[in-house]
N, C-alpha and C positions, 0 to 999 in steps of 0.2 A: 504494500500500500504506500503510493508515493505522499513525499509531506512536504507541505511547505516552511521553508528555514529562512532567516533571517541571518546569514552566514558572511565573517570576516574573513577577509584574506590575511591569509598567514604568511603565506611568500610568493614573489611574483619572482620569472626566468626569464631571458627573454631564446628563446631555441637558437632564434636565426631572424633575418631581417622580416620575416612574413609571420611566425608562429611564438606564441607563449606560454607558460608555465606557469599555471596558479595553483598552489595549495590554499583550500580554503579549512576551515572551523566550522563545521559541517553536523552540531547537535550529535546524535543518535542515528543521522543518515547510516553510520557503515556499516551497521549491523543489517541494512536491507538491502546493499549495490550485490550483485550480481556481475560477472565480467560481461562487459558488451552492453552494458545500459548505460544512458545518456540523464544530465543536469539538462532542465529548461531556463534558462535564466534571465531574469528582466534587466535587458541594456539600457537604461535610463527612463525615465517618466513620460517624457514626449514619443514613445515607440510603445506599440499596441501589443505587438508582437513578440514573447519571449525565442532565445535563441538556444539551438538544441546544441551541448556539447560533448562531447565523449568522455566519459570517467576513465583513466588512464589508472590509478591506482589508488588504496585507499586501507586506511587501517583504525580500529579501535582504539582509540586512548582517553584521557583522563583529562580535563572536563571535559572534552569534544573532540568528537572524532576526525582525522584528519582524512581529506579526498582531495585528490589531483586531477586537475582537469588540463588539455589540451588543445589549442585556438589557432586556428590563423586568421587574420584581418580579410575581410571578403567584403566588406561592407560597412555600411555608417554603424550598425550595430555592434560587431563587434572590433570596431575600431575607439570606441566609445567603452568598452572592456579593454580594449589592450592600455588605454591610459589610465585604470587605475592604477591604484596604488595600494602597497602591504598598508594594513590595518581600517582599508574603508570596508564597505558592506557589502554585500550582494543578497538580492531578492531572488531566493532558488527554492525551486519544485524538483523533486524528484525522489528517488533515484526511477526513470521511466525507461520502460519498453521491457522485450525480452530478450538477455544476454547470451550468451554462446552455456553451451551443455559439455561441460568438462568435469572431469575427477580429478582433484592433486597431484593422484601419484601416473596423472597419463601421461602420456608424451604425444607433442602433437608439432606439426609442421605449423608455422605463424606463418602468412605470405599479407604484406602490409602494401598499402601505397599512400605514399604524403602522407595528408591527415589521417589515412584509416591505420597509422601504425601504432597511435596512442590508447586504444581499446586493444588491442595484444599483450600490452605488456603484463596487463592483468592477468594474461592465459598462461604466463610462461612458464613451466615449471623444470627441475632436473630433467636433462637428456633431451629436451626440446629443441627446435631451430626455426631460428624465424629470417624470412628471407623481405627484404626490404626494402620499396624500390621508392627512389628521389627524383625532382624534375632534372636538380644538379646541384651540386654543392652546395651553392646557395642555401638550397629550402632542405637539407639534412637533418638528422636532430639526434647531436651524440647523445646528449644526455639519456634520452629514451633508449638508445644501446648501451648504454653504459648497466642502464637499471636493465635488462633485458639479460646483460653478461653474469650481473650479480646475483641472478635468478639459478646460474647454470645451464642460461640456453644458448646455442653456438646462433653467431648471426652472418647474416652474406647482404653485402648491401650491391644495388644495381641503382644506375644512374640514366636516363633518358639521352644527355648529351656527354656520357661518359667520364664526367670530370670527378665521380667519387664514385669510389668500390668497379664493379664491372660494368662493361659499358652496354646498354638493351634492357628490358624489359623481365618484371619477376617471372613472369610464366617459365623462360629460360632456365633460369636460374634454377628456378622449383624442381623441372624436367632434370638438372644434373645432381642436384642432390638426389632425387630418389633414386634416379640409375645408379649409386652408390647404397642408397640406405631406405629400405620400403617400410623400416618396424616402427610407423607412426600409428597412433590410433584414430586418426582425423586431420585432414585440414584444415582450420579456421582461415578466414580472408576478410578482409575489410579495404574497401578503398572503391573507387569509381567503377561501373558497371562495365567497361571493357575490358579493366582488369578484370572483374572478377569474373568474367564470362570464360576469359582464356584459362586461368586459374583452374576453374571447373573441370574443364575439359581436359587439364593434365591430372588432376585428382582423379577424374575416369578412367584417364589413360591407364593409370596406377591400383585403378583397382578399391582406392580408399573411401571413406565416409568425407564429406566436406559440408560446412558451414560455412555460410556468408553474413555478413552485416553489409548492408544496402543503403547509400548514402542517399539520399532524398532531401528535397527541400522541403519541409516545416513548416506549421502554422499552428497550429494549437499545441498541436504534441501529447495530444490524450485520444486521440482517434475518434473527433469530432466534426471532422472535416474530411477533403476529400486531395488534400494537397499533398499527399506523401504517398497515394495508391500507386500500387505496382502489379502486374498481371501475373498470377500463377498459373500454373502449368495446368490445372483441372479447367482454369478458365474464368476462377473466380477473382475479385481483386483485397487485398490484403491492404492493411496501412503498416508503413514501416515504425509508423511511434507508437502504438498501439501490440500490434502481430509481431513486429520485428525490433529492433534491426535486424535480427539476427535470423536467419530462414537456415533450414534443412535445402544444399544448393539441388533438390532434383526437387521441389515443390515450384522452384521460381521458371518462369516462361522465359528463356533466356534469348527467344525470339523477338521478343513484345519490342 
């Protein structure tokens, strides 16, 4: 049951010139996050609209639990987030949607793009590997590898114009790790809908179980609307703030 909080920022990062790092003071939220569920959050009073962001990590403490969220500037809203500051407020709903279906002790292949890498790190556990892919050095974000390495999980980064880790696309990348190593129990993916379609299709190749988180554009974020539908495979249509992010990847219409 999501709840609304009244939440101080703890500590602001900034990744890279596009993306930031807030730890917020987050109540009793962590005892309900789930990996792969998103914060709603109101970017200022003159905007009608909260914005949805991805919970990247989050843990129980004393008086209030700590959760990290993950951002890039795409807009007047959250550009208006990126200028806060440690110690204002944030007006947050959540923790919403539903997150990826994992066990602790699994071991599971991470395949991330840009912003969909910061809902992985939550998934990462011993013996996992997440492979990562950037537009280009630029828009990178060690830190999220750094937390990712500390977890125990191996990481392969791939770069669009080649200027960090290997040069091409995760789907590649994904294809040579398993030609090396197949004993994952699932793919998870998060990131724009042509990664994750190619994604898919090498998870088939292989034979594996795969989950997706489905990035869509937002408006209520309680599945009140009609602005986040996506067509599944039976033909019906789902909301991803609501049904998802996260899909079982042979329900989703990958044709649509």
């Amino acid at each position: 049951m999501p709840i609304q909080q009244i939440c101080t920022i703890a500590a602001v990062t900034k990744l890279n010139p596009y993306a930031y790092h807030f730890v917020l003071e987050a109540g009793k939220m962590g005892s309900l996050i789930r990996a792969g569920q998103f914060l709603h959050i109101k970017c200022g009073d003159s905007r009608l609209l909260r914005r949805p962001i991805s919970i990247c990590q989050w843990q129980e403490d004393e008086p209030e639990d700590l959760v990290s969220i993950v951002f890039e500037v795409r807009g007047e809203g959250t550009q208006w987030l990126a200028e806060r500051e440690e110690g204002e407020k944030l007006d947050v709903l959540g923790p919403l949607g539903d997150g990826f279906s994992i066990r602790p002790e699994g071991r599971y292949l991470l395949v991330g793009g840009g912003i969909g890498v910061p809902p992985l790190v939550s998934c990462a556990t011993p013996g996992s590997t997440a492979v990562l892919g950037f537009r280009s050095a630029d828009r990178a974000m060690p830190l999220l590898v750094d937390r990712l390495k500390e977890k125990g999980c191996g990481a392969y980064i791939t770069s669009d114009d080649g200027t960090i880790g290997a040069h091409g696309f995760v789907d590649a990348q994904m294809r040579a790790v398993l030609e090396q190593d197949q004993a994952y129990d699932a793919v998870l993916a998060c990131g724009p809908k042509p990664m994750l379609r190619s994604v898919v299709k090498a998870a088939e190749a292989f034979g594996l179980p795969c989950q997706v988180s489905m990035e869509e554009r937002m408006a209520c974020g309680v599945g009140a609307c009609l602005g986040c539908a996506v067509r599944m495979a039976d033909g019906s249509m789902k909301h991803v703030c609501k049904d998802g992010p996260v899909f079982p990847a042979e329900e989703v219409d990958w044709d649509a």
